[in-house]
C-alpha positions as CSV (number, residue, x, y, z in Angstrom):
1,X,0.8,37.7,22.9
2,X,-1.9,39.3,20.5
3,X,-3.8,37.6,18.2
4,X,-2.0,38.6,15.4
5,X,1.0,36.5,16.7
6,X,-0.5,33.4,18.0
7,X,-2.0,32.9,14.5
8,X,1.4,33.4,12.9
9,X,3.0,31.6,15.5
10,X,0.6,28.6,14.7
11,X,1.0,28.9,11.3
12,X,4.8,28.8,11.0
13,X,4.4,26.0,13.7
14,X,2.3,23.7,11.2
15,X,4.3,24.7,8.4
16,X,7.6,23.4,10.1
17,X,5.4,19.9,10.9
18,X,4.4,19.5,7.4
19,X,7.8,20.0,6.3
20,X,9.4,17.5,8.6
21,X,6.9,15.2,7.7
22,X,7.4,15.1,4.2
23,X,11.5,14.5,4.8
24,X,10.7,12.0,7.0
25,X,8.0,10.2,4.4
26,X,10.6,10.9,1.8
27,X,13.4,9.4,4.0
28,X,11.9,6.3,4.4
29,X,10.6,5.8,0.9
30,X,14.4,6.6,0.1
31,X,15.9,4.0,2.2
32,X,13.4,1.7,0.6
33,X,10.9,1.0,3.6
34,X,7.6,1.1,1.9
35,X,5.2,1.8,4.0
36,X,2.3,0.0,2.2
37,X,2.4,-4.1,2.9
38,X,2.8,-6.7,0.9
39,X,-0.3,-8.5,0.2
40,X,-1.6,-11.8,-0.3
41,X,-4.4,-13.7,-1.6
42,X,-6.4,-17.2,-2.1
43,X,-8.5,-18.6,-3.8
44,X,-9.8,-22.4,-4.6
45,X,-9.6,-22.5,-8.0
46,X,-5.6,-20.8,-8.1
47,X,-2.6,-22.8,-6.9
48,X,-0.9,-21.7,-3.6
49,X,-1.1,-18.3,-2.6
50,X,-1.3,-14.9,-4.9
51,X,1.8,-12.6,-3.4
52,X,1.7,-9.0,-4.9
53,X,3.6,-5.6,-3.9
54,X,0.7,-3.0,-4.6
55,X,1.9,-0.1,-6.8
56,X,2.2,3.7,-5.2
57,X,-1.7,4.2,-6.3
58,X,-3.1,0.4,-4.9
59,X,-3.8,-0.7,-2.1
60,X,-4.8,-4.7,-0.7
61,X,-8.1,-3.5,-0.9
62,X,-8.0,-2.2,-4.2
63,X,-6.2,-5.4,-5.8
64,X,-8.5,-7.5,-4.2
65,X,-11.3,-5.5,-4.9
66,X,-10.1,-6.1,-9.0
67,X,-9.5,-9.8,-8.6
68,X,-13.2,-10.3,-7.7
69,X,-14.6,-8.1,-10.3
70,X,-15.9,-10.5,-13.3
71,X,-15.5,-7.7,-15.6
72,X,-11.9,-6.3,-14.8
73,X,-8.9,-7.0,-17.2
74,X,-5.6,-5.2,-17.7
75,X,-3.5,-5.9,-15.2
76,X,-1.0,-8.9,-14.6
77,X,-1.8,-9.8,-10.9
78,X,-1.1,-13.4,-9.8
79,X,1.1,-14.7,-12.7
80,X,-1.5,-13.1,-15.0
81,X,-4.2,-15.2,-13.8
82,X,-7.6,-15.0,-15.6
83,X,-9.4,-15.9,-12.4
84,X,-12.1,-13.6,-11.1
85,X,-14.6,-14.0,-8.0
86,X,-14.1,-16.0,-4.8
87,X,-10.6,-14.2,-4.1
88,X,-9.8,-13.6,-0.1
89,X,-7.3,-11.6,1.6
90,X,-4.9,-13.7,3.8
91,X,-1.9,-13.0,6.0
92,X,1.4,-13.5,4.3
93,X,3.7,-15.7,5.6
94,X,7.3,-14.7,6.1
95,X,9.8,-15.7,3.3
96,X,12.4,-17.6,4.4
97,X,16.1,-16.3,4.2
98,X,18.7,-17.9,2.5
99,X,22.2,-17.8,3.7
């Protein structure tokens, strides 16, 4: 096979990947499996624990990263909680199904 062909060859190959990829990343964001967690937080001075579904641009790193930042304000994390610093990520625990 020349040169010529392998590179095409490769080419189409990658293209086909990236293709089936993005159905499949589709297909699942479709059928509603998100693939980012949930996250969760604590934090002595706040009540129980801080549960919050990050938005397609955050992350758990990024929402913690806000709720420890003195100076952030504009967004309605924690039941709109004006408490800032001492926040720590913590593994959720599974809710409990209802019948």
């Amino acid at each position: 096979m020349s040169r010529r062909k392998a590179r095409l060859t490769g080419a189409l190959a990658a293209a086909a990947l990236a293709t089936a990829l993005a159905g499949l990343t589709t297909a699942l964001l479709a059928d509603g499996k998100d693939p980012r967690p949930h996250c969760c937080f604590t934090n002595a001075r706040y009540v129980g624990t801080c549960e919050v579904d990050p938005d397609k641009d955050e992350t758990c790193a990024t929402i913690l990263e806000y709720l420890n930042n003195p100076q952030s304000q504009g967004k309605a994390y924690c039941g709109n909680t004006s408490v800032r610093g001492g926040w720590k990520s913590v593994p959720c625990e599974p809710k409990m199904q209802q019948d």
